[in-house]
NUPAFI-538206 format. One record per residue (C-alpha): y, x, z. Coordinates in steps of 0.02 Angstrom, whole numbers, plus 50000, padded with zeros to 5 digits. Layout:
N
YXZ/...
//
This chain:
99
451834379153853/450624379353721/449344373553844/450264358753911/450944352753727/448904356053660/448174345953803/449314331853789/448744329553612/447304329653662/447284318953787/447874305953663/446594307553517/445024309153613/444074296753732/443864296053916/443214309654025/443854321753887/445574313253900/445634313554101/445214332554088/446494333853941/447804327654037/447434335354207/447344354754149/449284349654058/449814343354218/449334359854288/450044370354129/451554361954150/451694366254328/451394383754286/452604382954141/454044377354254/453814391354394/453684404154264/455214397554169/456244397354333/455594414854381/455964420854228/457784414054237/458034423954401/457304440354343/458724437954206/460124431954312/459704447554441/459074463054362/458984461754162/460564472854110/461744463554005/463174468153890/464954465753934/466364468753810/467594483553900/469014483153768/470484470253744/469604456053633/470924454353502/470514435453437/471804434653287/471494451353203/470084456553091/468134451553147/467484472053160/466364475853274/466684495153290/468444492653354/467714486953521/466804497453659/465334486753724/464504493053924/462784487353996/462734482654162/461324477354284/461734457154319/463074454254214/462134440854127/462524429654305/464374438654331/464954426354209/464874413754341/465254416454506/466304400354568/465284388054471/463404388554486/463274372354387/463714380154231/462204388954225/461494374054171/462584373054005/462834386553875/464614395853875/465224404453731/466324419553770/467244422453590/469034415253668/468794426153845/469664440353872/468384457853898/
//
């Protein structure tokens, strides 16, 4: 990423052939960028262990963290949703859910 956004300034401050060359190798960072980002996002979905909360989430009481009994689990990051694959695109927040 620091390619692409370094050869895009580039390719706007200098003159031609430098620019052409600028612009191509953040074409091809970008590229890169994008596989590795989506790559990444599987190797997180699939095997990076995740925490789930196993005790009752009591939302009204007191905010302390050593009344609850947290478990890793391999994929639990992408257990959150099953039916609906398009929320993976947006971020959830999990403080109203039930453990």
């Amino acid at each position: 990423m620091l390619i692409m956004h370094g050869s895009v300034y580039a390719a706007l401050k200098v003159g031609e052939p430098m620019s052409v060359r600028a612009a191509a190798v953040g074409r091809a960072a970008g590229v890169v960028y994008a596989i590795c980002f989506i790559a990444a996002g599987m190797w997180v979905a699939s095997a990076l262990a995740g925490h789930r909360i196993m005790s009752e989430v009591n939302s009204l009481g007191p905010s302390n963290p050593l009344t609850k009994h947290v478990g890793g689990h391999s994929g639990s990051v992408a257990r959150e949703f099953p039916g609906a694959r398009s929320l993976w695109l947006a971020p959830r927040s999990r403080c109203s859910r039930q453990g």
